[in-house]
PASEBA-1860 file (N, C-alpha, C; in nm, 3 decimals):
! residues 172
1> XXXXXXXX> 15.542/9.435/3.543/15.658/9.437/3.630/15.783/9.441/3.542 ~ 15.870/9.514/3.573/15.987/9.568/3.490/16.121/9.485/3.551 ~ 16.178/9.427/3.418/16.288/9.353/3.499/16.370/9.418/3.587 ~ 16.431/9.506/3.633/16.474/9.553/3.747/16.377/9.532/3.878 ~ 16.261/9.568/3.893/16.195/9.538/4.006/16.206/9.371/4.039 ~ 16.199/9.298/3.909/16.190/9.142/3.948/16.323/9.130/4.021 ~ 16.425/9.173/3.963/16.554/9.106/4.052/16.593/9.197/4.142 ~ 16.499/9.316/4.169/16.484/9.352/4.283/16.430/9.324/4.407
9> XXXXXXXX> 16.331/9.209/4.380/16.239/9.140/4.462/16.299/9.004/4.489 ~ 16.402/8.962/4.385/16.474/8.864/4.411/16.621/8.875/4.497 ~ 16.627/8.999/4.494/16.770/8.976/4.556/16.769/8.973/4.690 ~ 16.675/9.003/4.833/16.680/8.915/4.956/16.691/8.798/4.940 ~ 16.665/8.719/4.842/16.665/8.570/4.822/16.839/8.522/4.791 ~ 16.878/8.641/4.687/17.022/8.558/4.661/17.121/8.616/4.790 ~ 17.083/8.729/4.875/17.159/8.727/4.961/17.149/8.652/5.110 ~ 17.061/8.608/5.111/16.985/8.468/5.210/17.065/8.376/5.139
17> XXXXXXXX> 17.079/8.315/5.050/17.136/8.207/5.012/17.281/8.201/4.985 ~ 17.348/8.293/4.924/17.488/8.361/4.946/17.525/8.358/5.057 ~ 17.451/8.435/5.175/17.477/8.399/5.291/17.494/8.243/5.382 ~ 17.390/8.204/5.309/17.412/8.063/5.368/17.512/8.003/5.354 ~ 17.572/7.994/5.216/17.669/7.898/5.133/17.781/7.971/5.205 ~ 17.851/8.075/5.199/17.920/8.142/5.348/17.913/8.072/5.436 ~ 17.804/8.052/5.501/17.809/8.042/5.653/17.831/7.912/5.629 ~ 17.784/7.818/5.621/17.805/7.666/5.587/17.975/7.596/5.554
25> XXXXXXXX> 17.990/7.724/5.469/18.182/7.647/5.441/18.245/7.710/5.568 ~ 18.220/7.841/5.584/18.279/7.878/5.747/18.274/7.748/5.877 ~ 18.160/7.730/5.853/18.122/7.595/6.005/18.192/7.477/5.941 ~ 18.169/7.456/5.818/18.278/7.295/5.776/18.395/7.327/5.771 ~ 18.449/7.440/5.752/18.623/7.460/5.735/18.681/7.399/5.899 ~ 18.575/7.498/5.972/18.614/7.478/6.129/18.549/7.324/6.194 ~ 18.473/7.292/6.146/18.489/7.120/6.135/18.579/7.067/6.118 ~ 18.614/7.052/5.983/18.693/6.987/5.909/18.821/6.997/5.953
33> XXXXXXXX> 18.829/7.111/5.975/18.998/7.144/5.953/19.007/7.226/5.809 ~ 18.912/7.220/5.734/18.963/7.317/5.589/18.935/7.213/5.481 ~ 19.003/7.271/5.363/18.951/7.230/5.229/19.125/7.165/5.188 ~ 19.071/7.056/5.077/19.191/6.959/5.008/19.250/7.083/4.895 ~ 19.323/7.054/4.815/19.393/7.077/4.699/19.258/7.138/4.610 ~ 19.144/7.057/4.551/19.043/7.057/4.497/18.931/7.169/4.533 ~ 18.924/7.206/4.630/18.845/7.319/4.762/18.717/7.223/4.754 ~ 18.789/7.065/4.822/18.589/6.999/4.893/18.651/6.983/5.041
41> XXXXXXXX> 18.536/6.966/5.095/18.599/6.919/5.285/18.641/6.814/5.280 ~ 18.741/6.837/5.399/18.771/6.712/5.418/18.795/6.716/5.588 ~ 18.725/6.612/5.637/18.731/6.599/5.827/18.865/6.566/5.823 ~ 18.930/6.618/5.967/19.073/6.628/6.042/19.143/6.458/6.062 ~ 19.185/6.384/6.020/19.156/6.256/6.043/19.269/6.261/6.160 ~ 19.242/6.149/6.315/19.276/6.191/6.411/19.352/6.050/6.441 ~ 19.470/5.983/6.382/19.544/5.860/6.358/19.653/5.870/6.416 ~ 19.731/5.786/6.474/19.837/5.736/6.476/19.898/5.592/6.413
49> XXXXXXXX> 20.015/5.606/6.395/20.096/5.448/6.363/20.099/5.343/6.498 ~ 20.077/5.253/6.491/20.077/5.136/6.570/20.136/5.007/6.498 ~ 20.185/4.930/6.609/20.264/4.821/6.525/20.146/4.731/6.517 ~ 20.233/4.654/6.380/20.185/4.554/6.310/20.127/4.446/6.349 ~ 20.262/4.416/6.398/20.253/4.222/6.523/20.264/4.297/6.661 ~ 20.208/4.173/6.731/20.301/4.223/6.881/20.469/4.151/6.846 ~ 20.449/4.126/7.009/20.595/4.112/6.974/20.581/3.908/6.993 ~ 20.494/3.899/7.072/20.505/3.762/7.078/20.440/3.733/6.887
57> XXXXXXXX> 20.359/3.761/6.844/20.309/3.768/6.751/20.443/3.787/6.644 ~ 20.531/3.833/6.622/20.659/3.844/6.549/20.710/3.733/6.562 ~ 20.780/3.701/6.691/20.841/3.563/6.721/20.777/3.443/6.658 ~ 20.632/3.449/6.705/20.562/3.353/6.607/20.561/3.307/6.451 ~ 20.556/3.454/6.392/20.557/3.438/6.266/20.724/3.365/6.209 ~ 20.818/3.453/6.291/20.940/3.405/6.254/20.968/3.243/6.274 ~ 20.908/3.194/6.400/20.911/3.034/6.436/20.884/2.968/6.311 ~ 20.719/3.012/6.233/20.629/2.921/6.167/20.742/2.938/6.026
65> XXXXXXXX> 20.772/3.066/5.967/20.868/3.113/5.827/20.978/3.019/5.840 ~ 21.115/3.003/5.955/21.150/2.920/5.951/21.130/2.792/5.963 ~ 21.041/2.714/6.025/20.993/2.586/6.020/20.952/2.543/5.901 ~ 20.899/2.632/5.840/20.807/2.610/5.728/20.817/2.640/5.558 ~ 20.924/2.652/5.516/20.984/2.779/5.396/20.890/2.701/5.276 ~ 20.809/2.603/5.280/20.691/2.572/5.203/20.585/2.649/5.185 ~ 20.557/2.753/5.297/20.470/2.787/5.366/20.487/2.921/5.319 ~ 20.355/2.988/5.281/20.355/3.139/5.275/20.296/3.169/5.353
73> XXXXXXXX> 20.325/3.290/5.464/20.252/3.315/5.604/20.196/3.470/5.552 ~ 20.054/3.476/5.600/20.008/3.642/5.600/19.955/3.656/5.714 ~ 19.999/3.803/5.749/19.977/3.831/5.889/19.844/3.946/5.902 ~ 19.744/3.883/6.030/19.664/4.010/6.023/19.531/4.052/5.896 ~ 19.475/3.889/5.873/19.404/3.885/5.757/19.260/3.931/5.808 ~ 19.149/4.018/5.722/19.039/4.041/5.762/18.988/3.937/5.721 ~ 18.871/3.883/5.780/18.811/3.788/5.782/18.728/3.779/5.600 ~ 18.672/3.930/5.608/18.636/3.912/5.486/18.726/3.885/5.386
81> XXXXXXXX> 18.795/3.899/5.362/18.885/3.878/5.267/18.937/3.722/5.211 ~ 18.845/3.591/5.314/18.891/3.486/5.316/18.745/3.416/5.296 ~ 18.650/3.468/5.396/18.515/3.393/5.344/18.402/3.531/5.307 ~ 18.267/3.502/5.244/18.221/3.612/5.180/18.048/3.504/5.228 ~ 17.927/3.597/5.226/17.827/3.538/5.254/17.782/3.459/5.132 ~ 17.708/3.342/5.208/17.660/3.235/5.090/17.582/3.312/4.919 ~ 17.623/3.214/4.804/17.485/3.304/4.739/17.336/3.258/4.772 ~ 17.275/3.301/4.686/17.108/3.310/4.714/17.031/3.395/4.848
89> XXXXXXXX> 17.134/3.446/4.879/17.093/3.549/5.067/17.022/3.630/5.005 ~ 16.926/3.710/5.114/16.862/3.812/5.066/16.926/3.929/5.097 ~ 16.949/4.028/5.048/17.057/4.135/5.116/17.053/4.171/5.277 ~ 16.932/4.136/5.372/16.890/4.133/5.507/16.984/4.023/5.544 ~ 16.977/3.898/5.463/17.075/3.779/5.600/17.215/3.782/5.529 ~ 17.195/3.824/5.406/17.356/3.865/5.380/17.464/3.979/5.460 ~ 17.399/4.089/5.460/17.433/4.213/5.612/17.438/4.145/5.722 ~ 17.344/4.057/5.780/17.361/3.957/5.880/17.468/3.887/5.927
97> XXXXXXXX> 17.501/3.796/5.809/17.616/3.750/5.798/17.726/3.781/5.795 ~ 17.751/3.911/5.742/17.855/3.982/5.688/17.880/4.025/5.853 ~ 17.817/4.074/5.900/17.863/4.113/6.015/17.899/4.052/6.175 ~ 17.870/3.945/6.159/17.911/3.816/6.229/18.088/3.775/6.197 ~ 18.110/3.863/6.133/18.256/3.872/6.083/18.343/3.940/6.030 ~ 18.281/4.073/5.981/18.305/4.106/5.884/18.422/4.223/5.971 ~ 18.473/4.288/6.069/18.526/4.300/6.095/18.674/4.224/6.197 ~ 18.635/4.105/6.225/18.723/4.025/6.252/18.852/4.013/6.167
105> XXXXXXXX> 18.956/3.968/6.233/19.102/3.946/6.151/19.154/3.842/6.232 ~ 19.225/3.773/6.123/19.292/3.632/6.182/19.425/3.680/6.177 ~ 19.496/3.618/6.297/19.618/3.638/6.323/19.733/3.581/6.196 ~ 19.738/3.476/6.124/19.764/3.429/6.030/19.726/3.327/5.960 ~ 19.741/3.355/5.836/19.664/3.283/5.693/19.798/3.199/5.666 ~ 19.785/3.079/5.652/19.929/2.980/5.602/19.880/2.948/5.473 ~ 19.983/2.942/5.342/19.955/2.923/5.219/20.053/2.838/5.154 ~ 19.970/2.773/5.082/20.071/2.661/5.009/20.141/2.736/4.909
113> XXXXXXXX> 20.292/2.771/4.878/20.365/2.884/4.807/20.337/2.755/4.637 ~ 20.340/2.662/4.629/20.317/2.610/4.504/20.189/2.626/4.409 ~ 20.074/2.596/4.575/19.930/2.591/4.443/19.897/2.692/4.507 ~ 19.875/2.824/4.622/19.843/2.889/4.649/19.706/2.881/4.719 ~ 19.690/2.760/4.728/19.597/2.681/4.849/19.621/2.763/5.003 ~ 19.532/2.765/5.065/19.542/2.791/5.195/19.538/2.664/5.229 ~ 19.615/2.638/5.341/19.585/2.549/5.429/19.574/2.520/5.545 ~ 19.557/2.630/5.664/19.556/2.653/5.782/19.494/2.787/5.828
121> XXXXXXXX> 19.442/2.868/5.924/19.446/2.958/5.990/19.505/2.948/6.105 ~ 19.614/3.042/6.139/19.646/3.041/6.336/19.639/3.149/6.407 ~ 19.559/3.089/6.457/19.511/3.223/6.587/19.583/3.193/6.734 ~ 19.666/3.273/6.742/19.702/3.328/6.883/19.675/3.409/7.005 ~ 19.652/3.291/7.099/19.569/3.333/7.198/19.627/3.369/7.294 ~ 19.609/3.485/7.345/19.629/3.559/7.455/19.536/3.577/7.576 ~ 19.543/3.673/7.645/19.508/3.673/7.780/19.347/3.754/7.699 ~ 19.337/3.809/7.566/19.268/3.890/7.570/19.159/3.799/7.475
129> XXXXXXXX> 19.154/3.693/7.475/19.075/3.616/7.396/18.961/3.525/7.486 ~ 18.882/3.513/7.450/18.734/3.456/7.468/18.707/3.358/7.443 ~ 18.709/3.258/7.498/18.651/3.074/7.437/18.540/3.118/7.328 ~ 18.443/3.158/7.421/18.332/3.114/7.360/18.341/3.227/7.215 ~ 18.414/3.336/7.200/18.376/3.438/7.118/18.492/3.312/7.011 ~ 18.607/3.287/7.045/18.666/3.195/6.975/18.601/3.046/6.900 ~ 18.568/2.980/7.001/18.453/2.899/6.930/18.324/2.934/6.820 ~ 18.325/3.104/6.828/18.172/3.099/6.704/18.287/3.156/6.623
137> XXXXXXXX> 18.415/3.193/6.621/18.487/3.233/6.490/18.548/3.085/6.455 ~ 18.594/3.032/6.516/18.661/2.864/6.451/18.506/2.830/6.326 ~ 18.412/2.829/6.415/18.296/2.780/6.347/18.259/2.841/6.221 ~ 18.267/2.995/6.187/18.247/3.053/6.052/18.364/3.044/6.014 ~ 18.485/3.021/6.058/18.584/2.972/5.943/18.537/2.853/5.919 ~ 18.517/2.794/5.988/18.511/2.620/5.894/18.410/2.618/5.831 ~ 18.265/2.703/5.851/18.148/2.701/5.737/18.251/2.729/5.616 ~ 18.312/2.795/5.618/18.397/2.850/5.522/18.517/2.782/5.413
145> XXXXXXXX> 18.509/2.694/5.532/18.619/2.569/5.445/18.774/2.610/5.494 ~ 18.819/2.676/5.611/18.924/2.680/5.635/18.965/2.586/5.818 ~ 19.025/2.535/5.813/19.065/2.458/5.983/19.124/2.582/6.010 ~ 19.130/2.566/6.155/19.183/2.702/6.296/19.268/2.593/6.370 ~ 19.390/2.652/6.353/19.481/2.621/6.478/19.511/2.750/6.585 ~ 19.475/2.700/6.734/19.454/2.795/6.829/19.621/2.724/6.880 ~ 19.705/2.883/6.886/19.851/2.851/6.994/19.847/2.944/7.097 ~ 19.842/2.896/7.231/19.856/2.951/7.368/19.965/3.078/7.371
153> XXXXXXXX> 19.949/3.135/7.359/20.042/3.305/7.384/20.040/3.307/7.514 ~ 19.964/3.245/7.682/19.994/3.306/7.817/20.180/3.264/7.853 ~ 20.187/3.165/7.734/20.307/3.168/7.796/20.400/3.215/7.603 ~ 20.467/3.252/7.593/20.523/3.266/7.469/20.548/3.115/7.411 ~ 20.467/3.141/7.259/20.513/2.967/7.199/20.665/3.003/7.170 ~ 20.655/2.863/7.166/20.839/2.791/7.138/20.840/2.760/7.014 ~ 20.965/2.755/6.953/20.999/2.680/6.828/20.948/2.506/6.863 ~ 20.985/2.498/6.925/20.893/2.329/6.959/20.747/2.319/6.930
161> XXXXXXXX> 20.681/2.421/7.025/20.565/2.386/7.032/20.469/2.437/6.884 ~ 20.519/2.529/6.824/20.509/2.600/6.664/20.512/2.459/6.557 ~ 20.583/2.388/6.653/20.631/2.310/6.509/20.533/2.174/6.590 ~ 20.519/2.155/6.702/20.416/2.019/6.707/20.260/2.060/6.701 ~ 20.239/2.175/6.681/20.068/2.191/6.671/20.048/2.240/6.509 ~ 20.175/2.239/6.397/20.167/2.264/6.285/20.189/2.185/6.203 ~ 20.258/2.100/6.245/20.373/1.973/6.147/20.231/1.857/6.148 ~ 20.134/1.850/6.175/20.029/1.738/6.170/19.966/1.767/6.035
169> XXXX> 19.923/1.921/6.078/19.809/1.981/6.000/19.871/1.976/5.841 ~ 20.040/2.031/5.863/20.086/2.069/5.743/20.162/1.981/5.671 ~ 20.134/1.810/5.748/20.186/1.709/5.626/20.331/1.689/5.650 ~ 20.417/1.762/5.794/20.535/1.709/5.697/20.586/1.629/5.864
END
C-alpha cells in the first residue's frame, strides 16, 4: 500500500472529524453566546445587581455601628466562612455536613475591633423566616462556638431595642 492510498483511505476520517470539531463550536458558540478573548466557551451568564441589605437590614446595621463603635459589624456572612466540618469526617459525613449549611448566610457577624474575636451573630427576622429552620441554624452555630441573637424585623427594630438585646451579650 502506497502512502497516498493510506491517506487516501484516511481522509473520510479527517473530514468526519473536522466536521465534527465545526459542528460542535457552531452548537457551543450558539449556546454560549461565543468565545472569550482566549477562543474557549464561555455560557451567557444571565445576572443582575441586587441590593446588599434591605432596607430594614441597613437601619439595623447603622443602629448596632452607632451603638457599638467597639464593634466591627459584617454584613451577609456565608455560613461557611465562620464554621467548617469537624476533623476526622469521612468525606461522606463531611459533604453531609457541609451542606446542612453550607449555603446559608448570617445576617451579621459582630467582631471585637481589638482582638478580632467574634462575639455575636444577629439574625434578623422577618416575615420570611422559619422557627424551626431557625432553631437547627442557632444550633450549628453554637456546635460551632458562636451565640445567635434573633431581632424581630415584623415590626422595624429601634435604636432601643438594638441596644437592649445587644448591650447584655456585648458587656457594656
Amino acid at each position: 500500500m502506497s502512502v497516498g492510498s493510506s491517506i487516501a483511505s484516511m481522509l473520510p476520517w479527517i473530514l468526519i472529524l473536522g466536521g465534527g470539531i465545526v459542528l460542535f463550536k457552531l452548537v457551543m458558540a450558539g449556546i454560549g453566546g461565543g468565545t472569550n478573548a482566549a477562543g474557549l466557551f464561555e455560557k451567557r451568564l444571565l445576572v443582575r445587581r441586587k441590593n446588599f441589605v434591605t432596607r430594614v437590614e441597613g437601619q439595623t446595621l447603622l443602629y448596632i455601628e452607632e451603638l457599638f463603635p467597639k464593634v466591627r459589624v459584617h454584613c451577609q456572612v456565608a455560613m461557611s466562612a465562620l464554621i467548617a466540618p469537624a476533623n476526622g469526617l469521612s468525606s461522606k459525613e463531611r459533604l453531609w455536613t457541609h451542606r446542612r449549611y453550607g449555603q446559608k448566610v448570617v445576617d451579621f457577624v459582630l467582631q471585637d475591633r481589638a482582638s478580632g474575636k467574634i462575639i455575636v451573630l444577629v439574625e434578623l427576622d422577618d416575615r420570611t423566616h422559619n422557627e424551626a429552620k431557625d432553631r437547627e441554624r442557632d444550633k450549628i452555630t453554637a456546635a460551632g462556638g458562636y451565640p445567635t441573637i434573633r431581632l424581630t424585623a415584623k415590626m422595624s427594630p429601634t435604636r432601643a431595642s438594638v441596644a437592649a438585646a445587644l448591650k447584655p451579650v456585648l458587656g457594656i
